[in-house]
Structures are given as C-alpha cells and as structure tokens.
mmCIF file as gemmi writes it, N, C-alpha and C atoms, coordinates in Angstrom:
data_model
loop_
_atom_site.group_PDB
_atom_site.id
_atom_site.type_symbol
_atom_site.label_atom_id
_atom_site.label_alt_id
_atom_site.label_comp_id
_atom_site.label_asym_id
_atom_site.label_entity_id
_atom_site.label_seq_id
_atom_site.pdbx_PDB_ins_code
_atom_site.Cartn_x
_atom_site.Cartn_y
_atom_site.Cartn_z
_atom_site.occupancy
_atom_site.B_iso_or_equiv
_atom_site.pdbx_formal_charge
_atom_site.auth_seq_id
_atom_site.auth_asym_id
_atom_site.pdbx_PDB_model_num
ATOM 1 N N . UNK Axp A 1 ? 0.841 -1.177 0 1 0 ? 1 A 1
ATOM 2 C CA . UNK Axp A 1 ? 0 0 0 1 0 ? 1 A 1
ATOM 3 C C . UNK Axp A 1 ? 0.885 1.238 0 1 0 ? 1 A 1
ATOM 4 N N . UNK Axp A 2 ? 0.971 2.244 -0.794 1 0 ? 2 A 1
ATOM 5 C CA . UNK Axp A 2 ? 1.201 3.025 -1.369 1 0 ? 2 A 1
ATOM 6 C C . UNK Axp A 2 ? 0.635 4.558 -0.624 1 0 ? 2 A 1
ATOM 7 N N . UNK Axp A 3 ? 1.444 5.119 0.343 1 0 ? 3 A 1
ATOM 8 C CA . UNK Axp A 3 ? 0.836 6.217 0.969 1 0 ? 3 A 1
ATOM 9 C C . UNK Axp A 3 ? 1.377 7.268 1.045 1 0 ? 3 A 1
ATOM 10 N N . UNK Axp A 4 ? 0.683 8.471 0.446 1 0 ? 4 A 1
ATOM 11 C CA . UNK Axp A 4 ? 1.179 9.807 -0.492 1 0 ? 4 A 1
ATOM 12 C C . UNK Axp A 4 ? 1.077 10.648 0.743 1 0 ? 4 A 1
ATOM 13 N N . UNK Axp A 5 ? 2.211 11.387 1.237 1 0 ? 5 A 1
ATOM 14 C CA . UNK Axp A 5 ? 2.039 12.271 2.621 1 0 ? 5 A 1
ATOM 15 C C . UNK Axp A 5 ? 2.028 13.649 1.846 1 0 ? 5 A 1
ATOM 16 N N . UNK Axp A 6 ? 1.312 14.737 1.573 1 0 ? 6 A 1
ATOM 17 C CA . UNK Axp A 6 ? 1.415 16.462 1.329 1 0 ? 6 A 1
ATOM 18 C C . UNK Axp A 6 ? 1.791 16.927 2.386 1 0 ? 6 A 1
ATOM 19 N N . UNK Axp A 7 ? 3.013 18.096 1.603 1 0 ? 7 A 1
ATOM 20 C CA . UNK Axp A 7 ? 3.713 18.694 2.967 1 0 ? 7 A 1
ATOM 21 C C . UNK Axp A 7 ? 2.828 20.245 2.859 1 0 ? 7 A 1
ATOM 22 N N . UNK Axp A 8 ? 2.6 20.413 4.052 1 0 ? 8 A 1
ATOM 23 C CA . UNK Axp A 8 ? 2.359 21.891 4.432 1 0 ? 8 A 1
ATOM 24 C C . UNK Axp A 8 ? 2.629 23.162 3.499 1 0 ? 8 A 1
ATOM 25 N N . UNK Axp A 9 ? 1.853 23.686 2.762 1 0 ? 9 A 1
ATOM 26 C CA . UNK Axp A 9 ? 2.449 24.785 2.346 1 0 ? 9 A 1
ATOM 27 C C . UNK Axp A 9 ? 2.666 26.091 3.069 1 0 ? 9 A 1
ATOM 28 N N . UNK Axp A 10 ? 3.587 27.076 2.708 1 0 ? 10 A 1
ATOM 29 C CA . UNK Axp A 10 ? 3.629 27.869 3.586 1 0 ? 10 A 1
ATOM 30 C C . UNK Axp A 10 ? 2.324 29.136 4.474 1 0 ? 10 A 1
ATOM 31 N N . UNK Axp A 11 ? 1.478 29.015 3.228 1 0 ? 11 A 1
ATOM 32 C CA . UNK Axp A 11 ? 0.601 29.325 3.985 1 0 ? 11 A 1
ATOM 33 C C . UNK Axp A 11 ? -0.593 28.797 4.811 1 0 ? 11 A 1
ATOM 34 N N . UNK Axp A 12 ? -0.319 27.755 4.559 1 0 ? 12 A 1
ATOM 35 C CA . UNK Axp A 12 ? -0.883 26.715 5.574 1 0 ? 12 A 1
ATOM 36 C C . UNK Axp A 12 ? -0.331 26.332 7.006 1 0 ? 12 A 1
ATOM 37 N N . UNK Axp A 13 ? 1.241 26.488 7.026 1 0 ? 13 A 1
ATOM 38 C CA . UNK Axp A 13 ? 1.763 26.469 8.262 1 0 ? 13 A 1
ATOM 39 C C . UNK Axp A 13 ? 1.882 28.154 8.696 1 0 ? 13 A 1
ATOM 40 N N . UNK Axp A 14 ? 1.548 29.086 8.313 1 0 ? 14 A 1
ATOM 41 C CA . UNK Axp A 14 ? 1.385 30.629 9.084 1 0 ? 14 A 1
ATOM 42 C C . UNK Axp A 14 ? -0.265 30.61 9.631 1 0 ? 14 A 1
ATOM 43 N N . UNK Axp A 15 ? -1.003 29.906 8.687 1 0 ? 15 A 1
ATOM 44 C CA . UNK Axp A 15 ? -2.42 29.816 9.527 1 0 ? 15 A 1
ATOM 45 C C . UNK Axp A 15 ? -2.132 29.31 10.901 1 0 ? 15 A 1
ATOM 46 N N . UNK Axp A 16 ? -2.192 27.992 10.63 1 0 ? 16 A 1
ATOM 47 C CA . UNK Axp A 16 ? -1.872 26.784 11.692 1 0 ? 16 A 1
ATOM 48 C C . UNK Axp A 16 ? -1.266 27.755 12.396 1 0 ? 16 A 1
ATOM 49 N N . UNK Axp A 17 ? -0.04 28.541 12.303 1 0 ? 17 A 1
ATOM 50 C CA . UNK Axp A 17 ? 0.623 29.024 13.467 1 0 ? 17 A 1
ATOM 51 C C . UNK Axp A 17 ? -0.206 30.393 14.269 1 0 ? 17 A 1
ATOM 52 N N . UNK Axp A 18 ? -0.696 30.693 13.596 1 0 ? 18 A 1
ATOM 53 C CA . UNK Axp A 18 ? -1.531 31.856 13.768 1 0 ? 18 A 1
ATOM 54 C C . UNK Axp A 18 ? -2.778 31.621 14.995 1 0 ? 18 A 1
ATOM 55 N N . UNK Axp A 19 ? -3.42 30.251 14.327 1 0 ? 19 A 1
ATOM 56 C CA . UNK Axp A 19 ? -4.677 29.781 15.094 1 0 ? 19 A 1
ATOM 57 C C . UNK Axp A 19 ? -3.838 29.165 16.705 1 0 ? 19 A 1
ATOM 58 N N . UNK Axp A 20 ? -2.789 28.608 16.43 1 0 ? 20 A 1
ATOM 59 C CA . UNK Axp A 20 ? -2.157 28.157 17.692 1 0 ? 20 A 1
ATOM 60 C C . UNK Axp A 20 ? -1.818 29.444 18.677 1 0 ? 20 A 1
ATOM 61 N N . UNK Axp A 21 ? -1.831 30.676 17.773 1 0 ? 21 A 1
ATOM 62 C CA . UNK Axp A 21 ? -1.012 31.843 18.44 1 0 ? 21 A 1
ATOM 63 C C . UNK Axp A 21 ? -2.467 32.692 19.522 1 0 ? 21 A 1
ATOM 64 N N . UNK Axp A 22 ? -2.959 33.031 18.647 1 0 ? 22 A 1
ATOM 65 C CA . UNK Axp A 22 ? -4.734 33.734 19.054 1 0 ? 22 A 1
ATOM 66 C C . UNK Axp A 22 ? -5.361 32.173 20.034 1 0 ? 22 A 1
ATOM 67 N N . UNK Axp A 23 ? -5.183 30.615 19.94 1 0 ? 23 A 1
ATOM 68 C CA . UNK Axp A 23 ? -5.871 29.728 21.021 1 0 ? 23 A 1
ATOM 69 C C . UNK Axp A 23 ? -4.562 30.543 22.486 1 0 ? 23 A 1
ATOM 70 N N . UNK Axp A 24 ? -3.362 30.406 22.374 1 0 ? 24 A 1
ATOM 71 C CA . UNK Axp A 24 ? -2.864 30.414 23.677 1 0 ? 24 A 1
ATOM 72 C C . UNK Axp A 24 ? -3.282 31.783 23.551 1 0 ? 24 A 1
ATOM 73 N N . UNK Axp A 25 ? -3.065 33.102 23.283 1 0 ? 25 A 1
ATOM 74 C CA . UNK Axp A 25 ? -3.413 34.291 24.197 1 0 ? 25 A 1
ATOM 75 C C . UNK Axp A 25 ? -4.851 34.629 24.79 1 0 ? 25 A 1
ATOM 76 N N . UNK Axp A 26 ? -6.009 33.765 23.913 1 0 ? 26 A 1
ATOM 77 C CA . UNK Axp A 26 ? -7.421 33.293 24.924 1 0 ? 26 A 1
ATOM 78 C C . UNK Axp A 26 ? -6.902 32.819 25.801 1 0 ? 26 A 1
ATOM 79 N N . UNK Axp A 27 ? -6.793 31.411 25.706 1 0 ? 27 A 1
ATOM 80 C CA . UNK Axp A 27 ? -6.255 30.03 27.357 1 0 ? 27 A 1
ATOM 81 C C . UNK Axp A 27 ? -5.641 31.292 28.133 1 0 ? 27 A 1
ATOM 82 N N . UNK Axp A 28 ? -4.428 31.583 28.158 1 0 ? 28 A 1
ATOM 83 C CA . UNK Axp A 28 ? -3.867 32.419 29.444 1 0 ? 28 A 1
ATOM 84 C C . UNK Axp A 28 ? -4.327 33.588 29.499 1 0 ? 28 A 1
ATOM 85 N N . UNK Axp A 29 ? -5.796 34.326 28.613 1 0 ? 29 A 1
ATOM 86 C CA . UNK Axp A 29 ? -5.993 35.457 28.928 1 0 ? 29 A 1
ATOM 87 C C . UNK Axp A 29 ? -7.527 35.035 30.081 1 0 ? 29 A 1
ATOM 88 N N . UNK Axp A 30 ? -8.151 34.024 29.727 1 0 ? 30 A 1
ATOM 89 C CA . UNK Axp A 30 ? -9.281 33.848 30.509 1 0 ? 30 A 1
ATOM 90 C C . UNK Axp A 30 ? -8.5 32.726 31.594 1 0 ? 30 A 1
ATOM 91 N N . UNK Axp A 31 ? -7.809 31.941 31.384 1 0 ? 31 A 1
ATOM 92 C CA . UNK Axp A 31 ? -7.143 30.837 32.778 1 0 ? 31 A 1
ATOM 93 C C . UNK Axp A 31 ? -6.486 32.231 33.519 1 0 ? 31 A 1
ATOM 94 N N . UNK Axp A 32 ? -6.223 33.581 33.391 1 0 ? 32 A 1
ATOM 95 C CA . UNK Axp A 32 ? -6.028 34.455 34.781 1 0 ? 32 A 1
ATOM 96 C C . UNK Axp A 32 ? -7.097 35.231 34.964 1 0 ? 32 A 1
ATOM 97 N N . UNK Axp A 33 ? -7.972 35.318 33.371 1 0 ? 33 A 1
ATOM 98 C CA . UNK Axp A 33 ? -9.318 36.366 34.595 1 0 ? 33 A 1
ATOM 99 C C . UNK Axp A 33 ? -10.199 35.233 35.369 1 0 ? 33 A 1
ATOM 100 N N . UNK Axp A 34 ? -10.202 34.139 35.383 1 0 ? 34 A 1
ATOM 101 C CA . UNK Axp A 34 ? -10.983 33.072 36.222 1 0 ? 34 A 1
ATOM 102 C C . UNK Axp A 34 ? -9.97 32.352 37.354 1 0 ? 34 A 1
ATOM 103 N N . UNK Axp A 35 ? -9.122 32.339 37.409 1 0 ? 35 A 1
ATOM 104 C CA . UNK Axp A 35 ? -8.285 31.817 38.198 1 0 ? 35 A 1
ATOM 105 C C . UNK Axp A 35 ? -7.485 32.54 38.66 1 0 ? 35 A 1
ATOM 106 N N . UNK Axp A 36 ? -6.796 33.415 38.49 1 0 ? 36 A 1
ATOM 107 C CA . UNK Axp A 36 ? -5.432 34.064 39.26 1 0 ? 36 A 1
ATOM 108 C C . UNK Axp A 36 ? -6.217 35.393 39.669 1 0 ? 36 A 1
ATOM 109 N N . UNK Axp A 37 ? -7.346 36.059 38.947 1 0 ? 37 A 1
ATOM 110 C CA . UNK Axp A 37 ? -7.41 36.811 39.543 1 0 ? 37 A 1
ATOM 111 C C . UNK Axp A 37 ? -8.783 37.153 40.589 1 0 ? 37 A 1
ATOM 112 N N . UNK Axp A 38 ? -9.407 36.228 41.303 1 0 ? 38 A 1
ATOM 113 C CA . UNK Axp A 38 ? -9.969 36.457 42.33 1 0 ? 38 A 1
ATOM 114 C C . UNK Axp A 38 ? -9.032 36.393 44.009 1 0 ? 38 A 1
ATOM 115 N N . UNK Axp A 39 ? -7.698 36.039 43.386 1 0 ? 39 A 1
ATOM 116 C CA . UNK Axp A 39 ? -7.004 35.85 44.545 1 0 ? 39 A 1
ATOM 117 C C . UNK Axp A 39 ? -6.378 37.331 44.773 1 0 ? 39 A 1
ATOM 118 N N . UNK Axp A 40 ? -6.247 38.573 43.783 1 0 ? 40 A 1
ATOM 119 C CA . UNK Axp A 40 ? -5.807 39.638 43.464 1 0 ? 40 A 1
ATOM 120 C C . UNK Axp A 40 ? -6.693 40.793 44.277 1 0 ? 40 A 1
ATOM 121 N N . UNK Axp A 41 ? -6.151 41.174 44.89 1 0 ? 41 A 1
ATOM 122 C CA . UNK Axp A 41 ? -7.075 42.739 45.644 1 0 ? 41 A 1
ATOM 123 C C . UNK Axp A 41 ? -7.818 43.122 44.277 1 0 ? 41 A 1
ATOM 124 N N . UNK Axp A 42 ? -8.801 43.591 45.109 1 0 ? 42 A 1
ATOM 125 C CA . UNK Axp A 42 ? -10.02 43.885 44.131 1 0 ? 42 A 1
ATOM 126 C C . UNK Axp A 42 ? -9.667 45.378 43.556 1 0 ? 42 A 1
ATOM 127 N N . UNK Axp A 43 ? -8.847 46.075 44.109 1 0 ? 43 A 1
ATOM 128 C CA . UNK Axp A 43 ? -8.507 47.387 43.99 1 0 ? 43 A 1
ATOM 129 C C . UNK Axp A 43 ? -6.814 47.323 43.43 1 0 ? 43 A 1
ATOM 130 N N . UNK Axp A 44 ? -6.471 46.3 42.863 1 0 ? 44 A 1
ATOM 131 C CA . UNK Axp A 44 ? -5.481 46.274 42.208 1 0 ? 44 A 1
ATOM 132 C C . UNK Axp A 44 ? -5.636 46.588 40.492 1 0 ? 44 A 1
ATOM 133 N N . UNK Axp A 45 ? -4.89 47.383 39.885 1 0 ? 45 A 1
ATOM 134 C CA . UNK Axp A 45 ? -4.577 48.124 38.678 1 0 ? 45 A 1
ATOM 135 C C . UNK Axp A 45 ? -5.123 47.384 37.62 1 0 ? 45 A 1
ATOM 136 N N . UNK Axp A 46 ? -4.607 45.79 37.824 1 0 ? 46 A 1
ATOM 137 C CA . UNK Axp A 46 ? -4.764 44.789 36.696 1 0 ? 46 A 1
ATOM 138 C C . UNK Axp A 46 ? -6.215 44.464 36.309 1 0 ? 46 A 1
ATOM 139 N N . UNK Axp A 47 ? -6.965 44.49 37.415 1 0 ? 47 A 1
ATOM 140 C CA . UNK Axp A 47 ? -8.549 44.104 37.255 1 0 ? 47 A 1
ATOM 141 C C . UNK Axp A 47 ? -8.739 45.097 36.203 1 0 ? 47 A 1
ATOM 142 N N . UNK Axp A 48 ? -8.355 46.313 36.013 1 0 ? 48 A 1
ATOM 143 C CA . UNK Axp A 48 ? -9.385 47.03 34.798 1 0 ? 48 A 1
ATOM 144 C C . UNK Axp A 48 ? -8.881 46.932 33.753 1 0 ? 48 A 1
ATOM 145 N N . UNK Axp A 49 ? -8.209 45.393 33.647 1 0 ? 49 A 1
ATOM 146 C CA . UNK Axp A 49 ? -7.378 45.169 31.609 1 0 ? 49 A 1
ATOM 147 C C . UNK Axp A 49 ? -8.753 43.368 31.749 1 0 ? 49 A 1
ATOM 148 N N . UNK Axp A 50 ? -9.599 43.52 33.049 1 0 ? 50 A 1
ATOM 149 C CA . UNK Axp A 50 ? -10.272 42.291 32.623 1 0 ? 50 A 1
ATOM 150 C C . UNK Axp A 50 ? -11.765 42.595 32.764 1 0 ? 50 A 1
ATOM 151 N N . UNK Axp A 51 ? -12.576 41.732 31.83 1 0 ? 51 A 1
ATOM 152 C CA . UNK Axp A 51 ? -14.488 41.904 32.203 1 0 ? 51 A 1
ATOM 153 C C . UNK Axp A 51 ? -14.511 41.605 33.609 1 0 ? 51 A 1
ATOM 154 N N . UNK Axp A 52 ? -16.301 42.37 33.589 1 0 ? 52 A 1
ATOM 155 C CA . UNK Axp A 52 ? -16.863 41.818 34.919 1 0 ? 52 A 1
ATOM 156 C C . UNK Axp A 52 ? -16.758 39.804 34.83 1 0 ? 52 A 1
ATOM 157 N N . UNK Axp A 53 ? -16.663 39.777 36.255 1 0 ? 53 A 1
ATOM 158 C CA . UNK Axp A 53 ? -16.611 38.21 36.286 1 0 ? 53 A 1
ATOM 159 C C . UNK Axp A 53 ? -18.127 37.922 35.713 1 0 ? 53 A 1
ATOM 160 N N . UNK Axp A 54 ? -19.096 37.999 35.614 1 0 ? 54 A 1
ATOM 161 C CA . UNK Axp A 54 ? -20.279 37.3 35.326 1 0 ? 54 A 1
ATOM 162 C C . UNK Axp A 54 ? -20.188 36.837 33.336 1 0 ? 54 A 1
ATOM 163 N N . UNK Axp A 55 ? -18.949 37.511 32.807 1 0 ? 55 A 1
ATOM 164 C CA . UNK Axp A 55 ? -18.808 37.492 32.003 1 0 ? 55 A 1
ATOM 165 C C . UNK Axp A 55 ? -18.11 35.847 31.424 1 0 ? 55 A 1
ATOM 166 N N . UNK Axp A 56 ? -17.279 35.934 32.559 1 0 ? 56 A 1
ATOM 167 C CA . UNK Axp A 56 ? -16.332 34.608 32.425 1 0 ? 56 A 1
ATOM 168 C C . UNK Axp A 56 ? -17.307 33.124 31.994 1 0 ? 56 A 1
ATOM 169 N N . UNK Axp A 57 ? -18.52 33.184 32.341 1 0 ? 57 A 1
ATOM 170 C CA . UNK Axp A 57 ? -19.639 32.755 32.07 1 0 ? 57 A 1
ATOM 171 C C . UNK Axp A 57 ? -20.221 32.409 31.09 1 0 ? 57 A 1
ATOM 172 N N . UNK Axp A 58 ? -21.115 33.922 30.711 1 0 ? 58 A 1
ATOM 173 C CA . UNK Axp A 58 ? -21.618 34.349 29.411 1 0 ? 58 A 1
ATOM 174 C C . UNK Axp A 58 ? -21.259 33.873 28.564 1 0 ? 58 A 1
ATOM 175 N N . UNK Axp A 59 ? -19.292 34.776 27.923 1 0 ? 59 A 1
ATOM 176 C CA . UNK Axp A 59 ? -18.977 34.397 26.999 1 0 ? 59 A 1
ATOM 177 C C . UNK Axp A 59 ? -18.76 33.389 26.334 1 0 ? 59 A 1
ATOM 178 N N . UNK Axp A 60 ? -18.054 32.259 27.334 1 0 ? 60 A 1
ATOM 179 C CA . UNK Axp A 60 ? -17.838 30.179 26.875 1 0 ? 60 A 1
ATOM 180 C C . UNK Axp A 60 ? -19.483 30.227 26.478 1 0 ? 60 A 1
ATOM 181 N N . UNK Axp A 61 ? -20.561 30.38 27.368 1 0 ? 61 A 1
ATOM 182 C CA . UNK Axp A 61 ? -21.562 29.957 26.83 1 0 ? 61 A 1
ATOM 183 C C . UNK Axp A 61 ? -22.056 30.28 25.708 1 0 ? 61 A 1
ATOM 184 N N . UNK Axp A 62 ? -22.391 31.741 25.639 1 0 ? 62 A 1
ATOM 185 C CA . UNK Axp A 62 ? -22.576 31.959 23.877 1 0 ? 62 A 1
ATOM 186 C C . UNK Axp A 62 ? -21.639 31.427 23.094 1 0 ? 62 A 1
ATOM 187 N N . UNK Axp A 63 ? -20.628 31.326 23.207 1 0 ? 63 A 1
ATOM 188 C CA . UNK Axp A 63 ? -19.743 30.658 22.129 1 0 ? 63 A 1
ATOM 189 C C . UNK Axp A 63 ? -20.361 29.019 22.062 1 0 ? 63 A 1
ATOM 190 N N . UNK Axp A 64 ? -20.3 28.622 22.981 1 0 ? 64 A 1
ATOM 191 C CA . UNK Axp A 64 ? -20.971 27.06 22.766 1 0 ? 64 A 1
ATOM 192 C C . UNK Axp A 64 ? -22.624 27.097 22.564 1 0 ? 64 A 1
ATOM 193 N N . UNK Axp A 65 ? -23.406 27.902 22.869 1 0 ? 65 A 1
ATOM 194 C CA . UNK Axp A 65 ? -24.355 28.016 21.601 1 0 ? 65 A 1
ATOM 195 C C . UNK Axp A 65 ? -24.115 28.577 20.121 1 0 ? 65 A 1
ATOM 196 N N . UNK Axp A 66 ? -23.568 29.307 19.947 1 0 ? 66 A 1
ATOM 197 C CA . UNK Axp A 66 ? -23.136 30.196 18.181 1 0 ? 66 A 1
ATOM 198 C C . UNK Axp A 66 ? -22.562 28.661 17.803 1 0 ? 66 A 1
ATOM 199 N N . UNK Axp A 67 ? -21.945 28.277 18.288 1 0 ? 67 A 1
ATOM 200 C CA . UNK Axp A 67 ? -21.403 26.9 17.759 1 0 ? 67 A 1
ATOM 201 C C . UNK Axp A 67 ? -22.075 25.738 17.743 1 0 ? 67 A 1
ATOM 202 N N . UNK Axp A 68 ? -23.006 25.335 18.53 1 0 ? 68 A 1
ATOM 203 C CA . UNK Axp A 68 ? -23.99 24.176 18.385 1 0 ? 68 A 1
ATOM 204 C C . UNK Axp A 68 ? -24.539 25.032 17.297 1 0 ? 68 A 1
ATOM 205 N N . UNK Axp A 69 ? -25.412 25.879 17.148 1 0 ? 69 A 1
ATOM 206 C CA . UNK Axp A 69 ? -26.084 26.7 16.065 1 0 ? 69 A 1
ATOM 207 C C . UNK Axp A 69 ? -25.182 26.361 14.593 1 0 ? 69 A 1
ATOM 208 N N . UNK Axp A 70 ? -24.091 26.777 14.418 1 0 ? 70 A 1
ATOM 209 C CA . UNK Axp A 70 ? -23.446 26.555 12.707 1 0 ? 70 A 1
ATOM 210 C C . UNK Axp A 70 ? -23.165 25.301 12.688 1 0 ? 70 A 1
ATOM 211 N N . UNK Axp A 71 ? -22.72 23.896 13.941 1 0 ? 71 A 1
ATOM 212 C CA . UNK Axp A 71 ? -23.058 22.708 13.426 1 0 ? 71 A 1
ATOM 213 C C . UNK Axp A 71 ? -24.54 22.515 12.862 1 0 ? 71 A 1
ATOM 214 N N . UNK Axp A 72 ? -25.714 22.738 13.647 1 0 ? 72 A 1
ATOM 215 C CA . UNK Axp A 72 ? -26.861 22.057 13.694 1 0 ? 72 A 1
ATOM 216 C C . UNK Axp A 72 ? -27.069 22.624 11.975 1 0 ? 72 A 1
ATOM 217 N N . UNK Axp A 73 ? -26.807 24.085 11.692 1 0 ? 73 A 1
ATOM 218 C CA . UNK Axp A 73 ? -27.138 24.672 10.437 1 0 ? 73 A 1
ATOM 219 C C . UNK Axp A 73 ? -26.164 23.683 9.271 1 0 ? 73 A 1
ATOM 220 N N . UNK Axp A 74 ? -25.113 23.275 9.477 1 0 ? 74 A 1
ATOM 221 C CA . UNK Axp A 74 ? -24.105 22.63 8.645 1 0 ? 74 A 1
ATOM 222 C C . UNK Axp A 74 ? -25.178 21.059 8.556 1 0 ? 74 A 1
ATOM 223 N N . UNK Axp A 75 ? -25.214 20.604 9.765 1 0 ? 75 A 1
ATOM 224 C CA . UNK Axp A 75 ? -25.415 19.275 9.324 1 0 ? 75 A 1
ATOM 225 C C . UNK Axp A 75 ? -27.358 19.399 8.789 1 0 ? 75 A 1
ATOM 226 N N . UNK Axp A 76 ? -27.896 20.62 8.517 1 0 ? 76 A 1
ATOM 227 C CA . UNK Axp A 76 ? -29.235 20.909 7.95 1 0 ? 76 A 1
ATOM 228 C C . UNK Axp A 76 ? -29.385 20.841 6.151 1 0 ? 76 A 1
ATOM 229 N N . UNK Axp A 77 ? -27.684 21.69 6.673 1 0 ? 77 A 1
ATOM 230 C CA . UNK Axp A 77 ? -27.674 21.581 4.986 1 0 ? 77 A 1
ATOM 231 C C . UNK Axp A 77 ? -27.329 20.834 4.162 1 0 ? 77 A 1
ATOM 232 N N . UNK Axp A 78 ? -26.312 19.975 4.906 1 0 ? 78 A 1
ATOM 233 C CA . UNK Axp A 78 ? -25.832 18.756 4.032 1 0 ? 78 A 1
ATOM 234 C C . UNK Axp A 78 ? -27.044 17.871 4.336 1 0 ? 78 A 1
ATOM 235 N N . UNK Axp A 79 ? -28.464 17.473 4.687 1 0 ? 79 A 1
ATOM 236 C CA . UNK Axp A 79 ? -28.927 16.663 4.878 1 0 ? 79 A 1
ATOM 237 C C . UNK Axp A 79 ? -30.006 16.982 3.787 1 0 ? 79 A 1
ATOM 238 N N . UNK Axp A 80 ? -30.594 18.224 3.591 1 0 ? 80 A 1
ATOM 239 C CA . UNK Axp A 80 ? -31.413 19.232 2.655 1 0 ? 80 A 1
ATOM 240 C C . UNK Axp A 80 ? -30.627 18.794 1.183 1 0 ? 80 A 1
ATOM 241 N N . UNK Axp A 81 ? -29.478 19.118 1.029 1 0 ? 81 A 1
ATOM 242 C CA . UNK Axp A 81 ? -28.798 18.873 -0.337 1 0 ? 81 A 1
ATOM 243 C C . UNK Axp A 81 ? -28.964 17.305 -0.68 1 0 ? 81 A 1
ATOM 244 N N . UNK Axp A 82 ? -28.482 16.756 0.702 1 0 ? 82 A 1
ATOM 245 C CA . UNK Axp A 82 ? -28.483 14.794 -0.029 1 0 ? 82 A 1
ATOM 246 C C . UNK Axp A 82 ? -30.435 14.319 -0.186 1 0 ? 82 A 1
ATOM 247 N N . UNK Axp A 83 ? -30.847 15.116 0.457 1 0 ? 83 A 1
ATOM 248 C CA . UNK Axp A 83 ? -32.364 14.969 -0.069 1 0 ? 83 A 1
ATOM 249 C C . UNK Axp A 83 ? -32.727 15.527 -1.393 1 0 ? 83 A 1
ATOM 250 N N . UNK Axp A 84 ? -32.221 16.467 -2.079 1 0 ? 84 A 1
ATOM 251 C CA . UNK Axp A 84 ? -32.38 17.027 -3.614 1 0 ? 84 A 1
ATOM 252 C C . UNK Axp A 84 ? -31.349 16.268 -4.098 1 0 ? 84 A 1
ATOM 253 N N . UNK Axp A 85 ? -30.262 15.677 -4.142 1 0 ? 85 A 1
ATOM 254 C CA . UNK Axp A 85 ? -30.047 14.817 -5.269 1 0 ? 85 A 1
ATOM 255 C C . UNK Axp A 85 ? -30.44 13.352 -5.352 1 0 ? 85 A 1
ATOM 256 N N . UNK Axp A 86 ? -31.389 12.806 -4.316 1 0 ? 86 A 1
ATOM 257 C CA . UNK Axp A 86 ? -31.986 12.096 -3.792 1 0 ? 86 A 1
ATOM 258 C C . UNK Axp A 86 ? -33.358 11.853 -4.764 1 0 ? 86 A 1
ATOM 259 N N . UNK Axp A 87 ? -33.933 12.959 -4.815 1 0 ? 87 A 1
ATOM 260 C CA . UNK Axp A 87 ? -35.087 12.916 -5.408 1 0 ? 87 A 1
ATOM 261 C C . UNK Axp A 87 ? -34.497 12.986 -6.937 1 0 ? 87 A 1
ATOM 262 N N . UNK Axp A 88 ? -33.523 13.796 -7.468 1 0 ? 88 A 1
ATOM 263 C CA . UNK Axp A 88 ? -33.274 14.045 -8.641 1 0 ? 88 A 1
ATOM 264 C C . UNK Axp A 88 ? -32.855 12.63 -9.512 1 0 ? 88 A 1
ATOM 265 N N . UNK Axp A 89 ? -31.973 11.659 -8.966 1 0 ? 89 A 1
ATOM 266 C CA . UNK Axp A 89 ? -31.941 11.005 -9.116 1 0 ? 89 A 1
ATOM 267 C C . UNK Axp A 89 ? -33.315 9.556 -9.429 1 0 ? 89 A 1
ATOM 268 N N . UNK Axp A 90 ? -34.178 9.986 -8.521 1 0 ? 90 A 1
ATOM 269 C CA . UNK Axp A 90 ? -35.485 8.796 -8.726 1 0 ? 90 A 1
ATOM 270 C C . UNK Axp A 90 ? -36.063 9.27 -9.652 1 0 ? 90 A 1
C-alpha cells in the first residue's frame, strides 16, 4: 500500500501558526481572569485590563451556543442537499 504524505504549504503552516497563536493568548488570557485573579485585591490596577466576572460565564456559553447553532445549520444543509439529489436522481 502506497501512501502519499502532502507537505504543508507555507501558507498553511502561518495559519496553523496563527490559530495556535490567538488559542494560547485566549487560554492564558481567561485561565487568569478566572483563576489568578480572584485571589488579586479587588482594587489592584490589573482588574481594569479584565471583564466583569459574570462574564467569564456568558462568553464560553454563547460561544458554545453560536457553535452548536453553525453545526446544527451545517449538518441541515448537508442533509437538505443529499435529499435534492436524492429525489433528482429517482
């Protein structure tokens, strides 16, 4: 068996590096407004570079609805399309 590996083109490895770059400055920008900084005086400087905490919340959650939402819409449409060539075919 005969197995063809494609190497990365370069702009495929600046994405990739890009998406790796913007995931870690989320992870360590919300792993310290949820974790490091309730241990922080409340009247310390740094709290006003972060949201209200009720936010820490909110935001994961809308994101994990907006995202169940464009799966549920993705797998609507590929199911809508295999039903029209479905019929086209009979």
């Amino acid at each position: 068996m005969n197995l063809i590996f494609l190497q990365a083109t370069g702009t495929d490895q600046a994405v990739g590096f890009g998406l790796v770059a913007v995931s870690l400055i989320i992870f360590t920008y919300y792993t310290t407004w949820v974790i490091l900084l309730p241990f922080i005086d409340s009247q310390h400087v740094i709290h006003k570079y972060f949201l209200p905490r009720a936010y820490a919340v909110l935001l994961p959650l809308a994101a994990g609805l907006l995202l169940l939402l464009f799966v549920g819409l993705f797998i609507t449409y590929v199911l809508l399309k295999s039903q029209k060539v479905t019929k086209k075919a009979q």
